[in-house]
Each structure stands twice: as structure tokens, then as C-alpha cells.
PyMOL Python script that loads the backbone (N, CA, C, O; Angstrom):
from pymol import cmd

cmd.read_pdbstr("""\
ATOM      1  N   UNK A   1       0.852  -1.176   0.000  1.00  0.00           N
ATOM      2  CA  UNK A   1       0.000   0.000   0.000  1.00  0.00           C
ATOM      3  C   UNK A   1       0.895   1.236   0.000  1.00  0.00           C
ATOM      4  O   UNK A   1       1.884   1.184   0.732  1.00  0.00           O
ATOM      5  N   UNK A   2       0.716   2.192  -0.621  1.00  0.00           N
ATOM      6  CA  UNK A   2       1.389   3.223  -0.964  1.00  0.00           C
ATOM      7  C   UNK A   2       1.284   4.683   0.167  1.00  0.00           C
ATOM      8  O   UNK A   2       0.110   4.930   0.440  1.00  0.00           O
ATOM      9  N   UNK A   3       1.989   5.349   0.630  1.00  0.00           N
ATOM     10  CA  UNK A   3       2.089   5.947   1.964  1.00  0.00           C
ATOM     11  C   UNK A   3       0.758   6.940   1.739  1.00  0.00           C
ATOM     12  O   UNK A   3      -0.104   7.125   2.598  1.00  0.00           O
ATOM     13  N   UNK A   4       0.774   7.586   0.302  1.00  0.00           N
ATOM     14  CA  UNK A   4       0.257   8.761  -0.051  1.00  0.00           C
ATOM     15  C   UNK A   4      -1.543   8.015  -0.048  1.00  0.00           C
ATOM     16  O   UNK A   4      -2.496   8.792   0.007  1.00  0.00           O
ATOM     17  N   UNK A   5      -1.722   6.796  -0.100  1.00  0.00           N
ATOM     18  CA  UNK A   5      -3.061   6.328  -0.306  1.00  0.00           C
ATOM     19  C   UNK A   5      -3.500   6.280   1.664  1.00  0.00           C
ATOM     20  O   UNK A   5      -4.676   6.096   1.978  1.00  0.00           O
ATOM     21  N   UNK A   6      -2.560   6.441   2.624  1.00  0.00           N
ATOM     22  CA  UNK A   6      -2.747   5.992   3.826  1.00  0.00           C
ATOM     23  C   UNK A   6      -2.724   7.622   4.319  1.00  0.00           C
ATOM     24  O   UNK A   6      -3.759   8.144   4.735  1.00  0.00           O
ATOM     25  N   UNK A   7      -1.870   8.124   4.261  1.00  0.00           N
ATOM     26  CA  UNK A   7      -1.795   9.416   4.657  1.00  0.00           C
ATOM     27  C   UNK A   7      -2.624  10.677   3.888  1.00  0.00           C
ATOM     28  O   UNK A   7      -2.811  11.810   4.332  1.00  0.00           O
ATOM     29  N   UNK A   8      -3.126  10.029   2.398  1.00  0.00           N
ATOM     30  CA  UNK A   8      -4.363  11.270   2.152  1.00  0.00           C
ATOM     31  C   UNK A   8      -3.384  12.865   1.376  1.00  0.00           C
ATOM     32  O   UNK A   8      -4.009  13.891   1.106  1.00  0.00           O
ATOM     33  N   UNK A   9      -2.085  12.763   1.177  1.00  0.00           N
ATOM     34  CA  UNK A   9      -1.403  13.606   0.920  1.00  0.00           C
ATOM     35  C   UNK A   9      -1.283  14.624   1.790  1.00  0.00           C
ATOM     36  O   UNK A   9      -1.230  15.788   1.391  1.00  0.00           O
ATOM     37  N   UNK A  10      -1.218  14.240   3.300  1.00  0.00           N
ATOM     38  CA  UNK A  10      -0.731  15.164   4.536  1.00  0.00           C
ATOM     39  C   UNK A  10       1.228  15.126   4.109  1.00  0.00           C
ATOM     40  O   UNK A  10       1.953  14.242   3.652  1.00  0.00           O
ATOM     41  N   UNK A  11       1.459  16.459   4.518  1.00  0.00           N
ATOM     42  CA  UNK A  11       2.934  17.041   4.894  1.00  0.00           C
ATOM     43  C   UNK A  11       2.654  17.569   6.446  1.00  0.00           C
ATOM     44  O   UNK A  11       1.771  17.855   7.255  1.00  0.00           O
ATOM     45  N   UNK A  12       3.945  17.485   6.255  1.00  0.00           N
ATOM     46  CA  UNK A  12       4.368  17.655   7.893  1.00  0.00           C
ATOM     47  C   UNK A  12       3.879  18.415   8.929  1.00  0.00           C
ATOM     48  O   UNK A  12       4.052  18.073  10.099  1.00  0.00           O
ATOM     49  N   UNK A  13       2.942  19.988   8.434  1.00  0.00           N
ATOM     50  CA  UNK A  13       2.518  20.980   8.872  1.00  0.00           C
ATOM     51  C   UNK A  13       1.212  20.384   9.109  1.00  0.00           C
ATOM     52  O   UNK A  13       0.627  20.727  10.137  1.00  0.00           O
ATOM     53  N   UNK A  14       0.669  19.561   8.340  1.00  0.00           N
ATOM     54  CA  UNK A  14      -0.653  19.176   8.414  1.00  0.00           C
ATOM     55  C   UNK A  14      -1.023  17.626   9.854  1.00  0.00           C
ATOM     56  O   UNK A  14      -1.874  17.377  10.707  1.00  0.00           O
ATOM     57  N   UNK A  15       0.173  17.046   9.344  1.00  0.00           N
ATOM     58  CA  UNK A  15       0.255  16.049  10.518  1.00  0.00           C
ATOM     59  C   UNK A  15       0.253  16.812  11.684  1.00  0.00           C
ATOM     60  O   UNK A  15      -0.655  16.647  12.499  1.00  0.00           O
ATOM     61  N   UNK A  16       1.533  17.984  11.969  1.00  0.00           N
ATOM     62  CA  UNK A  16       1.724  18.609  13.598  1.00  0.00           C
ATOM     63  C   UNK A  16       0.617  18.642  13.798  1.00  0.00           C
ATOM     64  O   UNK A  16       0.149  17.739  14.491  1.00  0.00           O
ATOM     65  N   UNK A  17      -0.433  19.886  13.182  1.00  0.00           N
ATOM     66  CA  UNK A  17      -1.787  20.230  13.335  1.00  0.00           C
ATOM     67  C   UNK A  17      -2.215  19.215  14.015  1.00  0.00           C
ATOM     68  O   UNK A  17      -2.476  19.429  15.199  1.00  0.00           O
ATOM     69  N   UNK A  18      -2.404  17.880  13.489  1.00  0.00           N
ATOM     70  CA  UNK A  18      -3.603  17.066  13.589  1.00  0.00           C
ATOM     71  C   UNK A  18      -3.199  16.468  14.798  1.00  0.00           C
ATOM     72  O   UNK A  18      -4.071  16.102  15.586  1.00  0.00           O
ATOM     73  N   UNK A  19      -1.643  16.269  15.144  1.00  0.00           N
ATOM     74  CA  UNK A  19      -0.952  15.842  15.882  1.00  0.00           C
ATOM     75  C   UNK A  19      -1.539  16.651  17.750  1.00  0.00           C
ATOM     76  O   UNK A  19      -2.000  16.108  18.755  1.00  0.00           O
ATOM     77  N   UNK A  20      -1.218  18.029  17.443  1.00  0.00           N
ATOM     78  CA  UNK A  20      -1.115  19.070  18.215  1.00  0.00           C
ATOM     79  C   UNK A  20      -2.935  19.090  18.809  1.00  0.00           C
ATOM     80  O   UNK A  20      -3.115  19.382  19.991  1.00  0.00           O
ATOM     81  N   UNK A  21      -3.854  18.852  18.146  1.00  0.00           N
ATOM     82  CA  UNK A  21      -5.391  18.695  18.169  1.00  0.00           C
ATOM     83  C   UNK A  21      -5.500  17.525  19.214  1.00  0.00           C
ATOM     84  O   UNK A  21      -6.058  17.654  20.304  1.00  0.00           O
ATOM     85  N   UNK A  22      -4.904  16.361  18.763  1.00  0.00           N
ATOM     86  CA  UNK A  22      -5.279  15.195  19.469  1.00  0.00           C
ATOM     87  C   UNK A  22      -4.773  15.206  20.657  1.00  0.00           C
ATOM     88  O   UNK A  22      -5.465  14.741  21.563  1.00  0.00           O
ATOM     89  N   UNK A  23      -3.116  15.864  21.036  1.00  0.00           N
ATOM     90  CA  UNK A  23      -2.852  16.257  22.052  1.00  0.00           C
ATOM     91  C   UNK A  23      -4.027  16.886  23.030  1.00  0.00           C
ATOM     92  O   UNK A  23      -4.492  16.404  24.064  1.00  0.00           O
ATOM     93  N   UNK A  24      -4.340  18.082  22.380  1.00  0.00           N
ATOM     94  CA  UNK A  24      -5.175  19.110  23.273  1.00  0.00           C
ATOM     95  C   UNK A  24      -6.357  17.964  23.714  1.00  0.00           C
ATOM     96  O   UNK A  24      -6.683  17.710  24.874  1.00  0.00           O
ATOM     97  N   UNK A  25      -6.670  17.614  23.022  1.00  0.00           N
ATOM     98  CA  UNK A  25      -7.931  16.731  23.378  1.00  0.00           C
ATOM     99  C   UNK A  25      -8.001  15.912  24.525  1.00  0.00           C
ATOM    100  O   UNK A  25      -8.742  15.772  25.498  1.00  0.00           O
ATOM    101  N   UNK A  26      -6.679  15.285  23.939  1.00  0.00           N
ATOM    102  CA  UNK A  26      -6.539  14.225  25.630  1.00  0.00           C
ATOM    103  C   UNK A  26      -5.786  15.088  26.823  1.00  0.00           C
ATOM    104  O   UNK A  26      -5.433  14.443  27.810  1.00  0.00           O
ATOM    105  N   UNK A  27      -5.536  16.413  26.794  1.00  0.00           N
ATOM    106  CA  UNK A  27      -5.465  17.272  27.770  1.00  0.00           C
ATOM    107  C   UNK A  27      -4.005  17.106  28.137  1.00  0.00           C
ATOM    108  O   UNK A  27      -3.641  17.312  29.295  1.00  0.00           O
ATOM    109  N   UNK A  28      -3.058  16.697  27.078  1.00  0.00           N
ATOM    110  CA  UNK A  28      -1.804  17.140  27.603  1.00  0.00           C
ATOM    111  C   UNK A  28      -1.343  18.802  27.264  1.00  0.00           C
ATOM    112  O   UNK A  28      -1.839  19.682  26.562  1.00  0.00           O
ATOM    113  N   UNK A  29       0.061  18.708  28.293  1.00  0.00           N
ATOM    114  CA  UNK A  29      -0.415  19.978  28.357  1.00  0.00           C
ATOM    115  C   UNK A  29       1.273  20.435  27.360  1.00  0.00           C
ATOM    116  O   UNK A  29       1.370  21.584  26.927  1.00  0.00           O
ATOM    117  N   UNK A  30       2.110  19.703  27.186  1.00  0.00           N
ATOM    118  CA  UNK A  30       3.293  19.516  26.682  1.00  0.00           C
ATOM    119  C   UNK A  30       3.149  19.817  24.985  1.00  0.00           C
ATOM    120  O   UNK A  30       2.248  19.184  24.435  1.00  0.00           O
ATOM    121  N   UNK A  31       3.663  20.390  24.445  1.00  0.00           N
ATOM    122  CA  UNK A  31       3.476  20.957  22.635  1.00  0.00           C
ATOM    123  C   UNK A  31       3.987  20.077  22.152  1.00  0.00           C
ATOM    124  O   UNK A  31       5.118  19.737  22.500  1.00  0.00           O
ATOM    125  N   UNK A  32       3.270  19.420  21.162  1.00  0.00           N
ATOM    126  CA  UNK A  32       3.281  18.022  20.524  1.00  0.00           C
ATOM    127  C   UNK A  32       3.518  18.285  19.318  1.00  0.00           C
ATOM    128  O   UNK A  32       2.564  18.937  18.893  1.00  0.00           O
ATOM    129  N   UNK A  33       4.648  18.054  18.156  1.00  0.00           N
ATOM    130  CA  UNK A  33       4.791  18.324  16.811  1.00  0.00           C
ATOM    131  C   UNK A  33       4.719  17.027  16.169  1.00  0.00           C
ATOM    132  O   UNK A  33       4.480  15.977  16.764  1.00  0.00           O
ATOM    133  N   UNK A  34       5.044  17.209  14.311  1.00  0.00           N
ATOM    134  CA  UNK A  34       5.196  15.705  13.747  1.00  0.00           C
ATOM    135  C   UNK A  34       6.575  15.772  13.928  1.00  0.00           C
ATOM    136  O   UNK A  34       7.003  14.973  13.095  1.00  0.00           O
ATOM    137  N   UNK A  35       7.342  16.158  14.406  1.00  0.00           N
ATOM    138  CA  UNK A  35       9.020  15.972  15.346  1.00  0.00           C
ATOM    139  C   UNK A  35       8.866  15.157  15.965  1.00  0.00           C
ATOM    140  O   UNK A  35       9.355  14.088  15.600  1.00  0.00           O
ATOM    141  N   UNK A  36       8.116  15.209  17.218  1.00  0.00           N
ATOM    142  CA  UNK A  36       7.886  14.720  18.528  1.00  0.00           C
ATOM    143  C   UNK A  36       7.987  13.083  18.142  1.00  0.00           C
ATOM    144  O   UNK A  36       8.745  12.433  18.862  1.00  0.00           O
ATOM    145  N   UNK A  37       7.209  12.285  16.948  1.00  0.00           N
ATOM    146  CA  UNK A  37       7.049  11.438  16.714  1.00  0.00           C
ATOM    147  C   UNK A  37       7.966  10.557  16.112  1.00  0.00           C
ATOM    148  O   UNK A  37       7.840   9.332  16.131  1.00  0.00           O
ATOM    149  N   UNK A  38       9.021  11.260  15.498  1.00  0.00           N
ATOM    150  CA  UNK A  38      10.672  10.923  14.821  1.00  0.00           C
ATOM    151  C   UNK A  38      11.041  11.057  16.145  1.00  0.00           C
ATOM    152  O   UNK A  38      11.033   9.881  16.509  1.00  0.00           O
ATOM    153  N   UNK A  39      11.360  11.721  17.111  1.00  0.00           N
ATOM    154  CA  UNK A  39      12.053  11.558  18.497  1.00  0.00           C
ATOM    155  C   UNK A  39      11.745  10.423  19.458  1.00  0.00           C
ATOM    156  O   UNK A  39      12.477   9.780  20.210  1.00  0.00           O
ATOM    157  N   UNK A  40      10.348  10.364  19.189  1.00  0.00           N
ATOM    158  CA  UNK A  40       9.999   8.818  19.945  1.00  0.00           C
ATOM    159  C   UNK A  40      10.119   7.484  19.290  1.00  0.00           C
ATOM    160  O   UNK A  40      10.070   6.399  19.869  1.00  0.00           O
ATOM    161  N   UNK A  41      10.288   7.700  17.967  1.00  0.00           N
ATOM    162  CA  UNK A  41      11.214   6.698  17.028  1.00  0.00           C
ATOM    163  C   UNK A  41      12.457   6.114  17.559  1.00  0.00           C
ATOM    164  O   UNK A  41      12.815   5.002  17.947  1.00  0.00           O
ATOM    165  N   UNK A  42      13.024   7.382  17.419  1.00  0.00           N
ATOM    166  CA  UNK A  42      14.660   7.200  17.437  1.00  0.00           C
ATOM    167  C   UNK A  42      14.652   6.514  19.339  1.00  0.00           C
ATOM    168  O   UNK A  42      15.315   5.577  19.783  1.00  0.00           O
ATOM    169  N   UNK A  43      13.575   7.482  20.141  1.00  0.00           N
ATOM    170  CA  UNK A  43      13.982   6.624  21.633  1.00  0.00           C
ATOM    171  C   UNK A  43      13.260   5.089  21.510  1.00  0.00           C
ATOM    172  O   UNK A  43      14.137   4.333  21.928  1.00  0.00           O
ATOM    173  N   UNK A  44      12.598   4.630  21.301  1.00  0.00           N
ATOM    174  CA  UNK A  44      12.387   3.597  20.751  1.00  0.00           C
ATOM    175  C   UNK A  44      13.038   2.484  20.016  1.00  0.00           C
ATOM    176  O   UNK A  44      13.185   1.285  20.255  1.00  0.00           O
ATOM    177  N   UNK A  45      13.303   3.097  19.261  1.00  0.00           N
ATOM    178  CA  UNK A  45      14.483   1.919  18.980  1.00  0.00           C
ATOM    179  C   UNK A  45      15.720   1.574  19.450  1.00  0.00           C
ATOM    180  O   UNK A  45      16.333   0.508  19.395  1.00  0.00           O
ATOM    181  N   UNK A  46      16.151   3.251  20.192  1.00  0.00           N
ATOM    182  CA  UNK A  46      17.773   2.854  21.264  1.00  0.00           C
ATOM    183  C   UNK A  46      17.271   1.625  22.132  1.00  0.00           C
ATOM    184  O   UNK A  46      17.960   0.616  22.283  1.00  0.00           O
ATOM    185  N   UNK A  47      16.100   1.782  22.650  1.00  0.00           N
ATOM    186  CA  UNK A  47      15.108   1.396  24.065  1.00  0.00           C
ATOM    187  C   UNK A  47      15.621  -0.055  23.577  1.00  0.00           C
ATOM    188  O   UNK A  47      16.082  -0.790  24.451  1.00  0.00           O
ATOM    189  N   UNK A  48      15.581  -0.459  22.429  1.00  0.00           N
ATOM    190  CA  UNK A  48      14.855  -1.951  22.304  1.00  0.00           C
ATOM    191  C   UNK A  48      16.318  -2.485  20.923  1.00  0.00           C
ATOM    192  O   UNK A  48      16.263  -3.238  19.951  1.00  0.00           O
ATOM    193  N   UNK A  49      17.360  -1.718  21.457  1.00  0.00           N
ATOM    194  CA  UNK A  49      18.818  -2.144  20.797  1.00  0.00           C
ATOM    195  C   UNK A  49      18.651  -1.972  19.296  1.00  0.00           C
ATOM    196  O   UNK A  49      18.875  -3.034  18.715  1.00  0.00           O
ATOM    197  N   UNK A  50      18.414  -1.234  18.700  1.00  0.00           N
ATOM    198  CA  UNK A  50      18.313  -1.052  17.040  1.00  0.00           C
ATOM    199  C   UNK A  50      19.831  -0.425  17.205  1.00  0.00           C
ATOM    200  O   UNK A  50      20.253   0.189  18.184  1.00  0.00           O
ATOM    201  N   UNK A  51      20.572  -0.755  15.939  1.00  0.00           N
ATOM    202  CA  UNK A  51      22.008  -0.067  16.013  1.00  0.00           C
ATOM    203  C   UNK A  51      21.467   1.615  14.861  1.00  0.00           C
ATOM    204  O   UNK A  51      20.489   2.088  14.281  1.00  0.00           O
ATOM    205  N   UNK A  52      22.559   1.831  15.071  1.00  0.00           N
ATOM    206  CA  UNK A  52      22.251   3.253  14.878  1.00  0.00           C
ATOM    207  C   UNK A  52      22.460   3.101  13.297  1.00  0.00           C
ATOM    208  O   UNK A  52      22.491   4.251  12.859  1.00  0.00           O
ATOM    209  N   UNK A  53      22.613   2.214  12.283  1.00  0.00           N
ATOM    210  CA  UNK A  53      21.804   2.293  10.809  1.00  0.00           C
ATOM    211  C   UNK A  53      20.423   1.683  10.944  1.00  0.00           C
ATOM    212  O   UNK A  53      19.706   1.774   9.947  1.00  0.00           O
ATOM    213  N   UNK A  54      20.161   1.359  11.517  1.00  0.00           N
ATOM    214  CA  UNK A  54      19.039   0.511  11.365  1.00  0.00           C
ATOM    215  C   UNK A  54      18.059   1.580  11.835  1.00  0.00           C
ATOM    216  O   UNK A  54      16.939   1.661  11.331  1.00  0.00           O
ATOM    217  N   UNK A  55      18.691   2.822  13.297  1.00  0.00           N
ATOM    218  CA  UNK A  55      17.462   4.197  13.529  1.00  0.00           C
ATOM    219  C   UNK A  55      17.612   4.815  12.363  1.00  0.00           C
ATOM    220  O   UNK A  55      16.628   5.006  11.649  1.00  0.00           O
ATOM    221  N   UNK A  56      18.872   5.224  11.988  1.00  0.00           N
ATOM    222  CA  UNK A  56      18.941   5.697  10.590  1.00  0.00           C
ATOM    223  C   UNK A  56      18.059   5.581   9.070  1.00  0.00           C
ATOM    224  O   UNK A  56      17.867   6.547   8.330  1.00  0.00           O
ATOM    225  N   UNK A  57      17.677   4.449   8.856  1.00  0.00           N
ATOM    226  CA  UNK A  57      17.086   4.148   8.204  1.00  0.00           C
ATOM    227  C   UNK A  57      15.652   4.239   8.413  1.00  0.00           C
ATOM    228  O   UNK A  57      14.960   4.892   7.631  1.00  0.00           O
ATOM    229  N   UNK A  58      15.143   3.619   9.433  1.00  0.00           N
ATOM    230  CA  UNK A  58      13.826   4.284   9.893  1.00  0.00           C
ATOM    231  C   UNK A  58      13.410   5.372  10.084  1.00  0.00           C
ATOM    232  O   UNK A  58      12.324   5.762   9.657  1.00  0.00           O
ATOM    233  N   UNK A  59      14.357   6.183  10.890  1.00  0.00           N
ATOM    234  CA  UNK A  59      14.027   7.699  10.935  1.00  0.00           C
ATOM    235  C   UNK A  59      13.491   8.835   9.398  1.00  0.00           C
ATOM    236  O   UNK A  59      12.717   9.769   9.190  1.00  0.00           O
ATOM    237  N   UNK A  60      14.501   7.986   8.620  1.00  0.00           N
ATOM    238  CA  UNK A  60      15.162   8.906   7.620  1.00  0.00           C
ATOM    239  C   UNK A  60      16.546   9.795   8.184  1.00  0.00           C
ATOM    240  O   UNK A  60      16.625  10.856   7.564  1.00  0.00           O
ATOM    241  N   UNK A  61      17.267   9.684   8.847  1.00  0.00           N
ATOM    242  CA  UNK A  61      18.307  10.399   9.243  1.00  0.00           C
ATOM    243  C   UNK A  61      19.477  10.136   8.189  1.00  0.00           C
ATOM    244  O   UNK A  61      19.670   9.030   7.685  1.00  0.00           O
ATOM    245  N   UNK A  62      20.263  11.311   7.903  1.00  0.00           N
ATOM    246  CA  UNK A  62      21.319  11.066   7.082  1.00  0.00           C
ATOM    247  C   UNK A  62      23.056  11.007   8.017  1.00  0.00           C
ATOM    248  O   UNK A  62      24.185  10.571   7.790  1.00  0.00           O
ATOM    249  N   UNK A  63      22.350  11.728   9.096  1.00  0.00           N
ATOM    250  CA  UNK A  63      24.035  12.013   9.684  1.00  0.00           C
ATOM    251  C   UNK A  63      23.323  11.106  11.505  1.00  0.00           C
ATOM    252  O   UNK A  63      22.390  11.264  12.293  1.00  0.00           O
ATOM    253  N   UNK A  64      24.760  10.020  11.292  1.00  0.00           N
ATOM    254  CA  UNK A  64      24.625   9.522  12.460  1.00  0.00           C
ATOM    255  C   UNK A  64      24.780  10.279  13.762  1.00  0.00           C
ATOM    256  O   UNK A  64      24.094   9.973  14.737  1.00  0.00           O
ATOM    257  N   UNK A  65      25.545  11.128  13.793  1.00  0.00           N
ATOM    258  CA  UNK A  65      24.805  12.351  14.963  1.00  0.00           C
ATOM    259  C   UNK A  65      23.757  12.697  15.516  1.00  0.00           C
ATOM    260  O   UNK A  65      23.543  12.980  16.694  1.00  0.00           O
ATOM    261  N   UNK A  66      22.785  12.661  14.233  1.00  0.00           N
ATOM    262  CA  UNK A  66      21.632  13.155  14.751  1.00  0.00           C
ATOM    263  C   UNK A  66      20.775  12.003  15.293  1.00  0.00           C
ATOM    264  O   UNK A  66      19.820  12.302  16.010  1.00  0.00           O
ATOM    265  N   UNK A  67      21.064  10.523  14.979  1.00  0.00           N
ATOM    266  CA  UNK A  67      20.328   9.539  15.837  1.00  0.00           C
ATOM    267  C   UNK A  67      20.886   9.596  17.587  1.00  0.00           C
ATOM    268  O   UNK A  67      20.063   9.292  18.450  1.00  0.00           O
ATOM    269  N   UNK A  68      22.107   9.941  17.936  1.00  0.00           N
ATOM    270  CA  UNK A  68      22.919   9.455  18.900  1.00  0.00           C
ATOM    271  C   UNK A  68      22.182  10.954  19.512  1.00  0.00           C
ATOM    272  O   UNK A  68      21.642  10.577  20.552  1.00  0.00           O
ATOM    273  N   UNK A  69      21.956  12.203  19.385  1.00  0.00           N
ATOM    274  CA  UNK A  69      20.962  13.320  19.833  1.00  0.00           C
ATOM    275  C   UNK A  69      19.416  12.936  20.327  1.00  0.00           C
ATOM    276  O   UNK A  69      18.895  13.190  21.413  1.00  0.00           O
ATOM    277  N   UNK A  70      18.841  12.227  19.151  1.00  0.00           N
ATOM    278  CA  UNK A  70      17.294  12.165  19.121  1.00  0.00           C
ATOM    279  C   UNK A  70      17.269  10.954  19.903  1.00  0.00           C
ATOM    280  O   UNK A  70      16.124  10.846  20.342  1.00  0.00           O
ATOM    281  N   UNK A  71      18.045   9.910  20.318  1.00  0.00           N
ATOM    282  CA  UNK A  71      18.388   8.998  20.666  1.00  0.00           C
ATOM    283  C   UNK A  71      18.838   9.093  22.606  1.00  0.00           C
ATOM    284  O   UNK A  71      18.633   8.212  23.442  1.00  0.00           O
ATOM    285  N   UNK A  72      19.370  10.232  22.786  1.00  0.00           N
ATOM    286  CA  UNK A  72      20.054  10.281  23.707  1.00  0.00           C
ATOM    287  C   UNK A  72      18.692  10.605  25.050  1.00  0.00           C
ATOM    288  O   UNK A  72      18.994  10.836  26.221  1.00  0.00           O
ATOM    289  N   UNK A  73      17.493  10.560  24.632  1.00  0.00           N
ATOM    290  CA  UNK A  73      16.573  10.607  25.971  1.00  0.00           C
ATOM    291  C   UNK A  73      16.470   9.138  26.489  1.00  0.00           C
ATOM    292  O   UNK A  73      16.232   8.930  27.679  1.00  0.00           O
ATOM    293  N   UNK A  74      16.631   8.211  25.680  1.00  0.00           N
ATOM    294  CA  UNK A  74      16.104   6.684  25.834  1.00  0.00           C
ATOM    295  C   UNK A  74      16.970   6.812  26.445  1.00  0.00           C
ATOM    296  O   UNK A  74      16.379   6.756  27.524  1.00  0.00           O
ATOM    297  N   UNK A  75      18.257   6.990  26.782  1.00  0.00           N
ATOM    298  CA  UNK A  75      19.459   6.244  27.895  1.00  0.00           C
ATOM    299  C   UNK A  75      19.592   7.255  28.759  1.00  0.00           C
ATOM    300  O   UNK A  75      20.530   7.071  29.534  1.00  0.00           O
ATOM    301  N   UNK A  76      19.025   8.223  28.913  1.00  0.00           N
ATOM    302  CA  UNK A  76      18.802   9.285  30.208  1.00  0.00           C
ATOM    303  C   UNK A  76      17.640   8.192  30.585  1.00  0.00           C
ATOM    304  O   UNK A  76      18.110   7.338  31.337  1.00  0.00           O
ATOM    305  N   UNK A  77      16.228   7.968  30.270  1.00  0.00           N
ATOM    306  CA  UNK A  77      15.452   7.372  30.920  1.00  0.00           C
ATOM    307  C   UNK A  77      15.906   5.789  31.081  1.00  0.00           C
ATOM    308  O   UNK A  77      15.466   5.077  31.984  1.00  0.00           O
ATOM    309  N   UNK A  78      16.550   5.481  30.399  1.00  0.00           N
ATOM    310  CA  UNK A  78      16.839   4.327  30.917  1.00  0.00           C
ATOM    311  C   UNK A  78      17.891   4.200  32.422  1.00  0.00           C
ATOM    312  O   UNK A  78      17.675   3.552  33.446  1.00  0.00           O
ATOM    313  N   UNK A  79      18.926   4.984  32.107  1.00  0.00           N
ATOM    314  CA  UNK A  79      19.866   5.251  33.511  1.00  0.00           C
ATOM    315  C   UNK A  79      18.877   6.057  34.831  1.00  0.00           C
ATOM    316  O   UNK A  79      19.483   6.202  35.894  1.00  0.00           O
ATOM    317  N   UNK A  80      17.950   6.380  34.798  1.00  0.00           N
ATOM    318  CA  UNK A  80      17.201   6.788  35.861  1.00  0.00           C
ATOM    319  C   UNK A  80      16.487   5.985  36.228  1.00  0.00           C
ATOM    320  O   UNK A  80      16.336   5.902  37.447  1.00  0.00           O
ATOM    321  N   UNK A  81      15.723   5.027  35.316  1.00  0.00           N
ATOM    322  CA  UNK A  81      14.779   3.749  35.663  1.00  0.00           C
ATOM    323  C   UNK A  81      15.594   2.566  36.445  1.00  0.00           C
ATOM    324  O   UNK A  81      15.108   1.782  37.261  1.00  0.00           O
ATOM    325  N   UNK A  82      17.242   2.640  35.904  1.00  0.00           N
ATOM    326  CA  UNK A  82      18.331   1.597  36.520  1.00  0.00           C
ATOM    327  C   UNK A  82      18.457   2.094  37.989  1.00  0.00           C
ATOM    328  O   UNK A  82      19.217   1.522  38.771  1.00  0.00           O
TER     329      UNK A  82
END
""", "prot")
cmd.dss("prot")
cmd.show_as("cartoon", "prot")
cmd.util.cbc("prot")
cmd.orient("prot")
């Protein structure tokens, strides 16, 4: 199935929106973007040992920096949960 037949031809501004709505709804109170959701990617997969091509590739990230950044809350919460 093709992304554009699932997603309806939303871009990124249109996801935050819809993103940022559903937030308000369930009454958080924290600003929710379509970022937010690549960041819980990338902690997600540190969480559960993905090597850093494999976040890379999922994310879409080009520079391994930026996984080991978007990446770096999963092992703050993980070293506090330890």
C-alpha cells in the first residue's frame, strides 16, 4: 500500500496540526509536533537495541549524529529507571 493512499497527501505541517489537536484533546499539556514522533522513534528503537543504521534508516536520518541526539533521551530514561 502506498504511503500517499494511507496518509491522504498530509505534509508535515498538516500532521503537527492534527498531531497538536489530538494532544489538546486528551489534555496534555506539553506541545506536541510531527518531530515529537521521529524523536519517539529514534527513543524507541535505542530502548529496544536497534544499532544506529538501522534508527537511521527508519528515521530517515542522514548524519549519524543526529540519531545518537534524538536517541540520547532513551538512555537518560533508561539510567534513571536503573
Amino acid at each position: 500500500m502506498k504511503a500517499d493512499m494511507v496518509f491522504g497527501g498530509l505534509n508535515s505541517a498538516s500532521i503537527g496540526r492534527r498531531l497538536a489537536a489530538v494532544a489538546r484533546s486528551a489534555g496534555l499539556e506539553r506541545r506536541v509536533t510531527e518531530h515529537s514522533s521521529r524523536l519517539g522513534l529514534a527513543c524507541e528503537l535505542t530502548t529496544r537495541g536497534a544499532s544506529t543504521t538501522e534508527t537511521m534508516l527508519a528515521g530517515g536520518w542522514k548524519i549519524s549524529r543526529m540519531v545518537a541526539h534524538s536517541g540520547a533521551g532513551a538512555a537518560t530514561e533508561q539510567a534513571s529507571v536503573a
